[in-house]
Residue, then its C-alpha position, 0 to 999 in steps of 0.5 A: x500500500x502506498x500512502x499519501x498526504x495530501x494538502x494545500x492552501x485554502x482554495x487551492x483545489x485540495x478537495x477536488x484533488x483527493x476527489x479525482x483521486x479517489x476517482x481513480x481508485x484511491x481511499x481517501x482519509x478526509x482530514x476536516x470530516x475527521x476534525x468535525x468528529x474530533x468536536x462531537x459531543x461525547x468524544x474526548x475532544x469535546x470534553x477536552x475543548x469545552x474544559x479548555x476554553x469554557x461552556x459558553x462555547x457549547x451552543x443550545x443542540x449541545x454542539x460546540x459553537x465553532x463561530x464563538x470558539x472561533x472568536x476566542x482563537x482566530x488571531x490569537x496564537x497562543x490560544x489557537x495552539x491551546x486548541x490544536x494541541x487538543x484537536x490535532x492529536x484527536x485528528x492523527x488518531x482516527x486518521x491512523x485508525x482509518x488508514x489501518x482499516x483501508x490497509x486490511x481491506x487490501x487498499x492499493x492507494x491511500x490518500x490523507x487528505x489534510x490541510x493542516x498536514x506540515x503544520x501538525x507535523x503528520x508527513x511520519x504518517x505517509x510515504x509521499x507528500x503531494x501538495x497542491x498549489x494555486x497563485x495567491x491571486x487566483x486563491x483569492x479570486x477564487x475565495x472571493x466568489x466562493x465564500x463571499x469575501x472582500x478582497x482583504x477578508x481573503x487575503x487575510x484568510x490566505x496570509x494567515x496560512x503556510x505559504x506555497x513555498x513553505x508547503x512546497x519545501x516538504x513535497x514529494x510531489x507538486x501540483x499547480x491548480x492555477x489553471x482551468x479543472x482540464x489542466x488540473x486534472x490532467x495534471x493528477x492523472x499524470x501524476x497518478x500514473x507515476x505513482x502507479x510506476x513507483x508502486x510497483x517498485x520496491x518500497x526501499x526504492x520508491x523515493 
């Protein structure tokens, strides 16, 4: 089984990397499903959260409030670290436990998909890096329709994140979404191939 940890910026087509992906037979292992998890209530992550940062986080459902909690983290480092170094770890749990069940059901190809891959530190996970990288402009274009953004709410949401470079220094393999969907998917087809050469060959060798 070959394993590979997916990620990029916001708007850099990440999702619909891992989705052509598994298009073409690859499991994929969804990071931010597993972090939505990692939050409901009766997991340890929620009791852990809630403890953390107080009970008018929780919102009436009984479900954490993420626009409250995310009031008390979004630029605030030390805070956001206090909540990652709960969630994070949580995440990293169900991710392996996943990866372990796609391994004994014979997958050939498994895809982590995870946006916070270099920042959490999970490239031990997997045997190839793939990152998928958009030009801050197109990202923020893209942003901008997408979530409804002003041109700075964008940026910001964009500069408060790894930039391409720093994400690209841990690559195994890069992959530009800056042009239309054909040429991106072209481009994973491409790759997809190569990997499928690299599997074959022994796992001692296939960096």
């Amino acid at each position: 089984m070959v394993l590979i940890g997916l990620t990029g910026g916001i708007a850099s087509g990440k999702s619909t990397a891992a989705e052509v992906l598994k298009q073409l037979g690859a499991v994929v292992v969804d990071g931010d499903r597993l972090g939505h998890r990692a939050y409901e209530p009766g997991s340890p992550g929620f009791q852990k959260v809630v403890n953390e940062f107080g009970h008018e986080i929780v919102a009436r459902d009984g479900t954490i409030n993420r626009t409250i909690l995310g009031g008390k983290v979004f630029g605030a480092p030390d805070q956001m670290k206090r909540l990652t170094d709960i969630v994070w770890p949580e995440i990293r749990r169900m991710a392996k436990a996943e990866i372990a069940d796609a391994r004994r059901r014979g997958a050939a190809v498994v895809v982590l998909e995870a946006a916070v891959l270099i920042e959490a530190g999970w490239q031990d996970l997997v045997d190839e890096v793939w990152v998928i990288s958009v030009k801050s402009q197109t990202a923020r274009e893209r942003l901008m329709a997408r979530n409804n953004l002003s041109a700075d709410a964008a940026q910001a949401r964009i500069a408060s994140q790894l930039s391409n470079r720093e994400r690209e220094r841990h690559a195994d393999v890069k992959i530009d979404n800056s042009g239309t969907i054909e040429q991106f998917e072209r481009r994973l087809f491409l790759q997809w191939k190569k990997l499928e050469r690299r599997a074959a060959q022994p796992a001692g060798s296939r960096r």
